[in-house]
N, C-alpha and C positions, 0 to 999 in steps of 0.2 A: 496508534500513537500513545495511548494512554496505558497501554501495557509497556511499552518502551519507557516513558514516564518512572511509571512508580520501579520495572525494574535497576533503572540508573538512578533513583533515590535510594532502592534494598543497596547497593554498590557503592553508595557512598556517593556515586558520580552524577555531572548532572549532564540530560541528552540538548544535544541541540537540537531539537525538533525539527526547525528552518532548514535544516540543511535536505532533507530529506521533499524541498518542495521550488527547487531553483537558488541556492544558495549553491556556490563554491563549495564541495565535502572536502578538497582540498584545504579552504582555508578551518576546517575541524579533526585536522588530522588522519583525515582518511587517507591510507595509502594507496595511491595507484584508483582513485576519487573520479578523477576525470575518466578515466577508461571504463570503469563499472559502471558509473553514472551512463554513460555514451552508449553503452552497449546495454543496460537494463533501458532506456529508453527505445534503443530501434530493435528489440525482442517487442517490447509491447508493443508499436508504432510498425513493424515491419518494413520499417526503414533501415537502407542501408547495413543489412544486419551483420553480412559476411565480413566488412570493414571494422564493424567495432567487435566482432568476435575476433578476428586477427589481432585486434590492437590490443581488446584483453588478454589474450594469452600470450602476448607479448611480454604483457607488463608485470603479470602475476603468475604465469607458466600455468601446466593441464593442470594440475589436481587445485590450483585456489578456482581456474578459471571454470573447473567443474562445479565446485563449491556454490560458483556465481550464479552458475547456468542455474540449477537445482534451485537456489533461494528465489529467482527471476518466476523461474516456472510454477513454485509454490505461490505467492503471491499473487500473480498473474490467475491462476487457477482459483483462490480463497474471491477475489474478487468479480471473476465473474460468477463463482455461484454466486455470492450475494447480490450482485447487479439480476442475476436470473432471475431468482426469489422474490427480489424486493423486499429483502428481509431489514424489517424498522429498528431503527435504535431504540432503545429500551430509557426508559426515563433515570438510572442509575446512570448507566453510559454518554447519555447527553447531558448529564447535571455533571459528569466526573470529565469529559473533555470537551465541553462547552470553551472555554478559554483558549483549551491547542485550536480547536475549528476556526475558531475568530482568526488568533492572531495568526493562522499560516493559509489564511483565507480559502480552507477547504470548500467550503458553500460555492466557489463557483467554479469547481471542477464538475465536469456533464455526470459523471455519475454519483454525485450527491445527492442526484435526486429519485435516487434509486433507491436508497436507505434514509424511509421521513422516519422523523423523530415520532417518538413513542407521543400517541394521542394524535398523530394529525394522521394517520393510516386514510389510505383511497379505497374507493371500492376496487380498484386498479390490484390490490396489494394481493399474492399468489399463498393457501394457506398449502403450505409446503407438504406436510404430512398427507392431506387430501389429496394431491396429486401420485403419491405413492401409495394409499389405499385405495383410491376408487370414490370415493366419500367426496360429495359437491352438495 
């Protein structure tokens, strides 16, 4: 979020954050909003997925709906390694979207608590590099 942030400042533009957390992307000009939304939720949810893959490529034909699958699957993938990891926010990053966290009430989505903010680390927390040398 905070990389969306400052690049829709570099643009001139400003992001609507909200929409990317249960807001309408319809009512932010997102084309063809409802179908993405619909179908990026039952890829993660493995709901009903065949339905809202038809209805995407309905709406926005193969190569956007490829577009879609591809950005679905990145995402999807960046978040579970960090949910894997347990990899902590860094006290720049929680001082720079402390404010997006709050007002789009990221804190009680299940895997916030996958990424504690820099200083409150568990003994729970995976030191990643060790796990790929052998080093414990």
């Amino acid at each position: 979020m905070t990389l969306l942030r400052a690049s829709s400042e570099a643009l001139g533009e400003k992001a609507a954050l909200n929409a990317s957390v249960g807001a309408p992307v319809d009512d932010y000009g997102v084309a063809h909003g409802a179908e993405l939304v619909a179908f990026a939720e039952a890829a993660v949810k493995s709901e009903d997925l065949d339905s809202a893959r038809q209805a995407l490529l309905a709406a926005v034909g193969p190569a956007a709906a490829g577009q879609a699958v591809a950005t679905v699957a990145a995402f999807s993938g960046l978040v579970r390694v960090a949910d894997g990891t347990g990899i902590p926010v860094d006290d720049g990053l929680a001082d720079a979207s402390g404010d997006i966290r709050a007002d789009l009430g990221l804190g009680a989505f299940g895997g916030a608590s996958n990424s504690p903010m820099a200083g409150t680390a568990t003994t729970d927390m995976v030191d990643v590099d060790a796990l790929w040398t052998n080093r414990r």
